[in-house]
LOLUMRO-485490 format. One record per atom (N, C-alpha, C): residue in three letters; atom name; z negated, y, x negated. Coordinates in nm, 2 decimals. Layout:
N
<'ALA' 'CA' <Z Y X>>
...
REM end
This chain:
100
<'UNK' 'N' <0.00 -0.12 -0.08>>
<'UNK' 'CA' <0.00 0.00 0.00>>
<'UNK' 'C' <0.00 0.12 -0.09>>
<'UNK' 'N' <0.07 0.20 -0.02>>
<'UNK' 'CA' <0.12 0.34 -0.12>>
<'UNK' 'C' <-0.03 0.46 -0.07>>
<'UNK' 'N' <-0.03 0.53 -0.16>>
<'UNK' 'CA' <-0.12 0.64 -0.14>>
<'UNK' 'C' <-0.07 0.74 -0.11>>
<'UNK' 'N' <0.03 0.76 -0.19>>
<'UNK' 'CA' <0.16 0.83 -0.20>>
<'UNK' 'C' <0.17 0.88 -0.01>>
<'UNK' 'N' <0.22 1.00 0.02>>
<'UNK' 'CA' <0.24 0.99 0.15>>
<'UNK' 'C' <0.34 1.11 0.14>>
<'UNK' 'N' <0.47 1.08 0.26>>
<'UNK' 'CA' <0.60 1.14 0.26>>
<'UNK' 'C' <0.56 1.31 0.28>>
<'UNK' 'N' <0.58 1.39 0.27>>
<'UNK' 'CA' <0.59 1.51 0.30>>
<'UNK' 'C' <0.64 1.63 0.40>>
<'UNK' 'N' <0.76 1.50 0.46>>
<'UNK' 'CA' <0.82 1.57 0.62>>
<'UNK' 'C' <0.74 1.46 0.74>>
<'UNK' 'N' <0.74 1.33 0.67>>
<'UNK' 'CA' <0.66 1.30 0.83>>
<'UNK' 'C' <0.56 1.13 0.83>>
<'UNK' 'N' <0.46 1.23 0.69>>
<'UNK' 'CA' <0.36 1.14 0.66>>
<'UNK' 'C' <0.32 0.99 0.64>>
<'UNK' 'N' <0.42 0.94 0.62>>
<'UNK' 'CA' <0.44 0.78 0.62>>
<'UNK' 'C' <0.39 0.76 0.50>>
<'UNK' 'N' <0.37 0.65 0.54>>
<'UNK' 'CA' <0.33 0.60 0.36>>
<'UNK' 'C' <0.44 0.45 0.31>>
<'UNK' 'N' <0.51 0.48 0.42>>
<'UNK' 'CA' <0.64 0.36 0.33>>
<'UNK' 'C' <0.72 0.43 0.26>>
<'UNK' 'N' <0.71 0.48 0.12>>
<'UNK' 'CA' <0.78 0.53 0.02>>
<'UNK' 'C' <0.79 0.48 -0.07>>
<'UNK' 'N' <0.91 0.47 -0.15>>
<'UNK' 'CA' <0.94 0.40 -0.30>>
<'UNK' 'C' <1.00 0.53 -0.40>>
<'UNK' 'N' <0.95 0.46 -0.52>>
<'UNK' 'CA' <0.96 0.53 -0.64>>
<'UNK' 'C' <1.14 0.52 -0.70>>
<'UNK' 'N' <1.20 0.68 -0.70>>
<'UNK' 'CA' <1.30 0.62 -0.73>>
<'UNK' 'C' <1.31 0.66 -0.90>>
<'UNK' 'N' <1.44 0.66 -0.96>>
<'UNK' 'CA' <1.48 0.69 -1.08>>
<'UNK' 'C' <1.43 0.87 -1.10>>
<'UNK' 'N' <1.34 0.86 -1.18>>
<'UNK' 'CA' <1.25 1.02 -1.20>>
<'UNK' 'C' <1.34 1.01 -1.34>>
<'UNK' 'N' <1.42 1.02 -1.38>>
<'UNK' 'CA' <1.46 1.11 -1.49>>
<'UNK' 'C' <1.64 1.17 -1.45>>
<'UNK' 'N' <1.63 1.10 -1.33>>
<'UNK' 'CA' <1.81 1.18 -1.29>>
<'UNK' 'C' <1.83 1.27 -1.20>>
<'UNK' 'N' <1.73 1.31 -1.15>>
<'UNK' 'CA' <1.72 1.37 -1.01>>
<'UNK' 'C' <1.77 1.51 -1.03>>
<'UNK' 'N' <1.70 1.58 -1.15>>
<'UNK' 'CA' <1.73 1.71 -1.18>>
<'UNK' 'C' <1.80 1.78 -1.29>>
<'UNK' 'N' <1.81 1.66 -1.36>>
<'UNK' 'CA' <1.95 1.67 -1.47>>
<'UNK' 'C' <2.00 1.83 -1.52>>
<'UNK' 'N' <2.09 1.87 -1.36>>
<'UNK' 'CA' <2.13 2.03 -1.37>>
<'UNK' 'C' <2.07 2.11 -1.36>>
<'UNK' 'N' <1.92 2.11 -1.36>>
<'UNK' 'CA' <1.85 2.18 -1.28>>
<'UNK' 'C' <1.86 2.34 -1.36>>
<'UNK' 'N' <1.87 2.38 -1.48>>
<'UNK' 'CA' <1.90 2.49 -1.52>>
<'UNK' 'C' <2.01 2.53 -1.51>>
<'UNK' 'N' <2.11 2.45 -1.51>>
<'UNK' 'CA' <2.28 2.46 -1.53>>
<'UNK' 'C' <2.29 2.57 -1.34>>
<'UNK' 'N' <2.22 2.48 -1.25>>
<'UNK' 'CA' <2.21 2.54 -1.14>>
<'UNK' 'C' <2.16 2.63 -1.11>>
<'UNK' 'N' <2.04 2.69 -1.16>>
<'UNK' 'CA' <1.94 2.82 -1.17>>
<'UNK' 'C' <2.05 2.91 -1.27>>
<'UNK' 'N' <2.10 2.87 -1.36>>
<'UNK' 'CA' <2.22 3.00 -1.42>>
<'UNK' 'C' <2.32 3.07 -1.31>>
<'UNK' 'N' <2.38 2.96 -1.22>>
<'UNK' 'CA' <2.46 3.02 -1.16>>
<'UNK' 'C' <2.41 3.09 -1.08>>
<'UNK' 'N' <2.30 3.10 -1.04>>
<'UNK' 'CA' <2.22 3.20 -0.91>>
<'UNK' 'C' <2.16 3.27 -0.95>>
<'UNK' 'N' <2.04 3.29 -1.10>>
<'UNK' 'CA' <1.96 3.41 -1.11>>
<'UNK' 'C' <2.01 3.43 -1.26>>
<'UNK' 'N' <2.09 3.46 -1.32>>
<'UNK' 'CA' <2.14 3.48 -1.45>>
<'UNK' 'C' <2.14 3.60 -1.48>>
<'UNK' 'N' <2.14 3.65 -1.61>>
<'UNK' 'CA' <2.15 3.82 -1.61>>
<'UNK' 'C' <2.22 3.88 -1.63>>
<'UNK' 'N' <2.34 3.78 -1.62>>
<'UNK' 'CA' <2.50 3.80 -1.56>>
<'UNK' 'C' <2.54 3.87 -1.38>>
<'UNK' 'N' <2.47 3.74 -1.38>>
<'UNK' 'CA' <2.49 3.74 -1.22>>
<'UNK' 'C' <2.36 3.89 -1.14>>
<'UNK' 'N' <2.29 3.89 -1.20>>
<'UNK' 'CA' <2.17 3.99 -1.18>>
<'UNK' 'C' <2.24 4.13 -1.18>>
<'UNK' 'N' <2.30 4.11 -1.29>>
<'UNK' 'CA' <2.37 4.24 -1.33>>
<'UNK' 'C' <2.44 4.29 -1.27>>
<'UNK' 'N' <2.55 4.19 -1.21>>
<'UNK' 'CA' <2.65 4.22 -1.11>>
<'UNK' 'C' <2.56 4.28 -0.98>>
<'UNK' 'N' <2.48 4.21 -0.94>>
<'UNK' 'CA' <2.37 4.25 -0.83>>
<'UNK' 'C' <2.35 4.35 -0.81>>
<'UNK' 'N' <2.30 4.40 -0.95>>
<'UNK' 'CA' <2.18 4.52 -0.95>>
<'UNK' 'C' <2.31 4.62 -0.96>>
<'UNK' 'N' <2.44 4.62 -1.05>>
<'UNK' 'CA' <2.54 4.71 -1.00>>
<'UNK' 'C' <2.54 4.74 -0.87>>
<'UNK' 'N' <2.58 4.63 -0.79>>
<'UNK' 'CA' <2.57 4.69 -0.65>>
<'UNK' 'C' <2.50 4.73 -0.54>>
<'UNK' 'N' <2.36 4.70 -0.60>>
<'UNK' 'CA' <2.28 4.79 -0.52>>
<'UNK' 'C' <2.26 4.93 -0.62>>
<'UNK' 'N' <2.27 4.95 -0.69>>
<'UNK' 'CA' <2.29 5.08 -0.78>>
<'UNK' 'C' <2.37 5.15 -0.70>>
<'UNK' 'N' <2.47 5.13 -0.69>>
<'UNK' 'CA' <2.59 5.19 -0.62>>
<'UNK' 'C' <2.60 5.24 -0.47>>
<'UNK' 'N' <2.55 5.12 -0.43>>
<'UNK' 'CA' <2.50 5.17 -0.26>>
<'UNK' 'C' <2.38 5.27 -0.24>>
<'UNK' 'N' <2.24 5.27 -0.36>>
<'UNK' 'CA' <2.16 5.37 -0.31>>
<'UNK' 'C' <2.19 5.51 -0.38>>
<'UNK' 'N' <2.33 5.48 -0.49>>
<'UNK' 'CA' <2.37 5.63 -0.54>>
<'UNK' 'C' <2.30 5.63 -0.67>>
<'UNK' 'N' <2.27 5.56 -0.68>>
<'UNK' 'CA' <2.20 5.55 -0.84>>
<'UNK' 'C' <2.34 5.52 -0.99>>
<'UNK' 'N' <2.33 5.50 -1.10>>
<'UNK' 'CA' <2.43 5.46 -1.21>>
<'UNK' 'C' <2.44 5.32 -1.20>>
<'UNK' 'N' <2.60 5.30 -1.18>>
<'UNK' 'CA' <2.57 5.10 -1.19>>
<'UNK' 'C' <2.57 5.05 -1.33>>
<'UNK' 'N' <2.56 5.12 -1.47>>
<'UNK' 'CA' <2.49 5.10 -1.54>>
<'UNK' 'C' <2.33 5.13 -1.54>>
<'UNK' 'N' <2.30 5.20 -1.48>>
<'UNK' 'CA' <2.12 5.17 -1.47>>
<'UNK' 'C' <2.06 5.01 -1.40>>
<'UNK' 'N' <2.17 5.03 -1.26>>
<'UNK' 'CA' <2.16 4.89 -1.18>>
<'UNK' 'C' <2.16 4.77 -1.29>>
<'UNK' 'N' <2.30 4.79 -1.38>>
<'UNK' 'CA' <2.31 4.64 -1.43>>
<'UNK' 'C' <2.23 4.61 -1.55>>
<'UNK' 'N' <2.18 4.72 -1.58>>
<'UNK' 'CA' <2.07 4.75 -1.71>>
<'UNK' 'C' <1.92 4.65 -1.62>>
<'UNK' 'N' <1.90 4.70 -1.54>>
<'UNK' 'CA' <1.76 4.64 -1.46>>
<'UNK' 'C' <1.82 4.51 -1.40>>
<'UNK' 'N' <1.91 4.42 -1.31>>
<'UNK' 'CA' <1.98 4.35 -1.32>>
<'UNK' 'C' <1.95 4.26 -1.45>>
<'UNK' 'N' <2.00 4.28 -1.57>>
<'UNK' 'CA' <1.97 4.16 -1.70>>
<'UNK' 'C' <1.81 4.14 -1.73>>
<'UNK' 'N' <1.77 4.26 -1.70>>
<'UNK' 'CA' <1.63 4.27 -1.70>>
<'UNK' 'C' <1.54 4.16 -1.61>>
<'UNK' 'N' <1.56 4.19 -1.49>>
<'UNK' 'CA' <1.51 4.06 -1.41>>
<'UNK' 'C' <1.53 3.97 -1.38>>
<'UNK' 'N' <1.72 3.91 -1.40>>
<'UNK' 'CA' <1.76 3.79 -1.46>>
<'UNK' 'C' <1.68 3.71 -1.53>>
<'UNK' 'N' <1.67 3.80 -1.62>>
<'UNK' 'CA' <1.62 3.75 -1.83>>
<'UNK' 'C' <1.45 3.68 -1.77>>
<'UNK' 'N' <1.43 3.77 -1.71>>
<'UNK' 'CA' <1.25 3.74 -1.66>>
<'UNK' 'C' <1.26 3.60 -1.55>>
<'UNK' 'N' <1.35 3.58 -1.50>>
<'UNK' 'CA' <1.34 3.53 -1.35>>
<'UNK' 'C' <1.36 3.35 -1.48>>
<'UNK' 'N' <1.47 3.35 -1.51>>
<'UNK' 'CA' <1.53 3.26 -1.63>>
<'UNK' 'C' <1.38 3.21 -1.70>>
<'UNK' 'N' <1.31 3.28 -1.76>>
<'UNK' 'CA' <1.22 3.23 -1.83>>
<'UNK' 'C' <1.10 3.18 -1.73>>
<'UNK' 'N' <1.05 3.25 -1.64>>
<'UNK' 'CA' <0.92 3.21 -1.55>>
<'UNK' 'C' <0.98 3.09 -1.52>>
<'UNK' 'N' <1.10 3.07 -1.40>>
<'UNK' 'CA' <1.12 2.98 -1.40>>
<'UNK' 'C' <1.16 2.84 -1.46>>
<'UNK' 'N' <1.17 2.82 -1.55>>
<'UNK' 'CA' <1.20 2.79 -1.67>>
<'UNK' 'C' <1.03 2.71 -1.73>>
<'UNK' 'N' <0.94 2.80 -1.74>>
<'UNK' 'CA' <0.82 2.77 -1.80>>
<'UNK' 'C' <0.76 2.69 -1.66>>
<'UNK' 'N' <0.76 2.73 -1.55>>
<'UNK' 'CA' <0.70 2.63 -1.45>>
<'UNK' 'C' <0.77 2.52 -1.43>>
<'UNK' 'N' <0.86 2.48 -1.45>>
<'UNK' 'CA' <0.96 2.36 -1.43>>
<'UNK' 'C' <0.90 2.34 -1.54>>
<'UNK' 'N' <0.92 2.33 -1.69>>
<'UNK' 'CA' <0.85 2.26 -1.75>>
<'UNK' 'C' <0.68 2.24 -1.71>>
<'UNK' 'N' <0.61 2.32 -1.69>>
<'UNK' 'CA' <0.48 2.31 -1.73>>
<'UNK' 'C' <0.46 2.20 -1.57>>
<'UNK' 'N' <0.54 2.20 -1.44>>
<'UNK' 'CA' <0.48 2.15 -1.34>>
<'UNK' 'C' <0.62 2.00 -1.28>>
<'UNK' 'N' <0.69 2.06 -1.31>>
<'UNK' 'CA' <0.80 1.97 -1.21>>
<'UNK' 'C' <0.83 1.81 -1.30>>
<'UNK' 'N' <0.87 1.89 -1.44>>
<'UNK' 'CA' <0.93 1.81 -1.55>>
<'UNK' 'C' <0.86 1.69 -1.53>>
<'UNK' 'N' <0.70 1.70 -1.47>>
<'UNK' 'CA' <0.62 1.55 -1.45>>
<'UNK' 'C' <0.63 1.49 -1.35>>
<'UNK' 'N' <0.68 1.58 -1.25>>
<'UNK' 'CA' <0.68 1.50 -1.16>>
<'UNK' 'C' <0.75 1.34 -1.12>>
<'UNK' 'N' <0.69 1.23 -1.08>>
<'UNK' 'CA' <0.80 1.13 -1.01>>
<'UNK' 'C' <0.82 1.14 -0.90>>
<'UNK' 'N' <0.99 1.09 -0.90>>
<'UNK' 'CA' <1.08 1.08 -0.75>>
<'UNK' 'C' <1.04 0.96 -0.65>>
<'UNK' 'N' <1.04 1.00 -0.52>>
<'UNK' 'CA' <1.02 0.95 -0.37>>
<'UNK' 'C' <1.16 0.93 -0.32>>
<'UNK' 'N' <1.16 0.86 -0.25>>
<'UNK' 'CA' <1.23 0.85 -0.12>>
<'UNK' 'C' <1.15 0.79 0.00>>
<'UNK' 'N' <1.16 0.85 0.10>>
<'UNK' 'CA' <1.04 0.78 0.23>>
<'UNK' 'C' <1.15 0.69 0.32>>
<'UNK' 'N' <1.12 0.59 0.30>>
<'UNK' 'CA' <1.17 0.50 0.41>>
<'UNK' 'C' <1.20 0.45 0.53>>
<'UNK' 'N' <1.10 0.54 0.63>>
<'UNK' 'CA' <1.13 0.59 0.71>>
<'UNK' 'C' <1.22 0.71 0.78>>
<'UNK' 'N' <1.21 0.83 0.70>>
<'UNK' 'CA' <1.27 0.92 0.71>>
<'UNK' 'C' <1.40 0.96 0.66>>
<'UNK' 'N' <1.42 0.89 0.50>>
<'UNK' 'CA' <1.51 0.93 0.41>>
<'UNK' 'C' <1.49 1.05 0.35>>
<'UNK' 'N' <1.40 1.07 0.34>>
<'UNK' 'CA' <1.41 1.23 0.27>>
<'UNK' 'C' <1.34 1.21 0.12>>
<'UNK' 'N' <1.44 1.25 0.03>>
<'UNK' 'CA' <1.39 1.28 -0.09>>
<'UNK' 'C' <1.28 1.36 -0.13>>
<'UNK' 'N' <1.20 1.33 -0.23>>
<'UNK' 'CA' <1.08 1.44 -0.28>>
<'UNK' 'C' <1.00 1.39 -0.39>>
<'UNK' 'N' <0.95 1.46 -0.42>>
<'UNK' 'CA' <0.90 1.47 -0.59>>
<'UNK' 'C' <0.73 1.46 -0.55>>
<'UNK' 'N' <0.64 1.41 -0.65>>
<'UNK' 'CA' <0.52 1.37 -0.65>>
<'UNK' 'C' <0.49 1.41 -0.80>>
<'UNK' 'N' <0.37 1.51 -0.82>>
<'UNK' 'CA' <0.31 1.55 -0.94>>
<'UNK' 'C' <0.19 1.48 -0.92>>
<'UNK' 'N' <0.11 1.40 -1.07>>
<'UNK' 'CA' <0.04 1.38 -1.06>>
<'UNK' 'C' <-0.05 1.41 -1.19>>
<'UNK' 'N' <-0.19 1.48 -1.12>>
<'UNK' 'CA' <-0.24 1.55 -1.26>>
<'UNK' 'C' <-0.37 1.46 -1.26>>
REM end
């Protein structure tokens, strides 16, 4: 009997699946969305719409990219990176289990 209990709808028929493939991309994926590429292009455009320089925008843009990149970054290692993979058997829903 598992201790373990699903997270959408409390069951405790879950199995342990492959915990080192789950998240592979998981940075590769966090680049395309909070980069300070992509930030920059951002902060350009709100720069622009409140009338501000869209170099100031894209200046603050890399800025909170660069920040977003590393926090995130430091908690995925310090919390996730341990986690092992679920699947609930009942439900099918994937999910991650930390144990400290």
């Amino acid at each position: 009997m598992s201790f373990i209990q699903c997270p959408y709808c409390q069951s405790t028929h879950v199995r342990q699946t492959d915990s080192g493939n789950a998240h592979v991309n998981y940075f590769e994926q966090l680049q395309r969305c909070i980069s300070p590429t992509q930030m920059a292009m951002f902060g350009m455009q709100v720069a622009r719409k409140s009338g501000f320089s869209p170099l100031f925008g894209a200046a603050v843009g890399v800025v909170v990219g660069g920040v977003l990149v590393v926090v995130s970054q430091y908690y995925f290692e310090k919390y996730y990176s341990n986690a092992e993979q679920y699947v609930c058997l009942d439900c099918q829903q994937p999910f991650a289990w930390v144990k400290q």
